[in-house]
Phi, psi and omega in degrees: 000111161317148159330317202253001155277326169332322230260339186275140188283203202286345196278331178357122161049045153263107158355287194265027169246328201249024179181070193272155168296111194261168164335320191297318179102006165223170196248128188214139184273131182292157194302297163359299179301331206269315197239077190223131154323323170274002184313320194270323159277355163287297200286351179274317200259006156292331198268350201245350180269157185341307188307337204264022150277000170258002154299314189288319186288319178307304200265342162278330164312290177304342175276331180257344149324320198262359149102027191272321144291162174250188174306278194298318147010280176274356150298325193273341168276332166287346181256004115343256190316343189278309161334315183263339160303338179255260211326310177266343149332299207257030186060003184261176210283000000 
């Protein structure tokens, strides 16, 4: 274990503490978050672990809500993502 893992707090990459899901429907980092030294490699590697493709699905959602995508558009990036998603499930690179 590295130094600088010692050093991160217990919320390090957890998803819903360092970028939870509001009422509202989007997602935003608590004030906490903003001004922690660990903000940016945090918030990268909560978004790069599993929980965070449904972030990526959330945010192709609100695009074709918002008419910024087409259909096949969001068919075809969700089912990426569905892909990458099996794929790292399933340990492979």
């Amino acid at each position: 274990m590295s130094r600088d893992s010692k050093s991160r707090p217990r919320c390090y990459g957890d998803l819903e503490k360092v970028f939870p899901l509001r009422e509202d429907g989007f997602r935003v980092s608590p004030v906490e978050c903003l001004q922690c030294v660990h903000k940016t490699k945090c918030l990268k590697r909560a978004i790069g672990e599993a929980s965070g493709f449904s972030v990526r699905e959330e945010m192709i959602d609100r695009a074709y809500r918002g008419g910024v995508i087409g259909f096949f558009q969001r068919w075809s990036q969700k089912k990426n993502i569905h892909r990458m998603r099996h794929k790292k499930a399933s340990g492979k690179s």
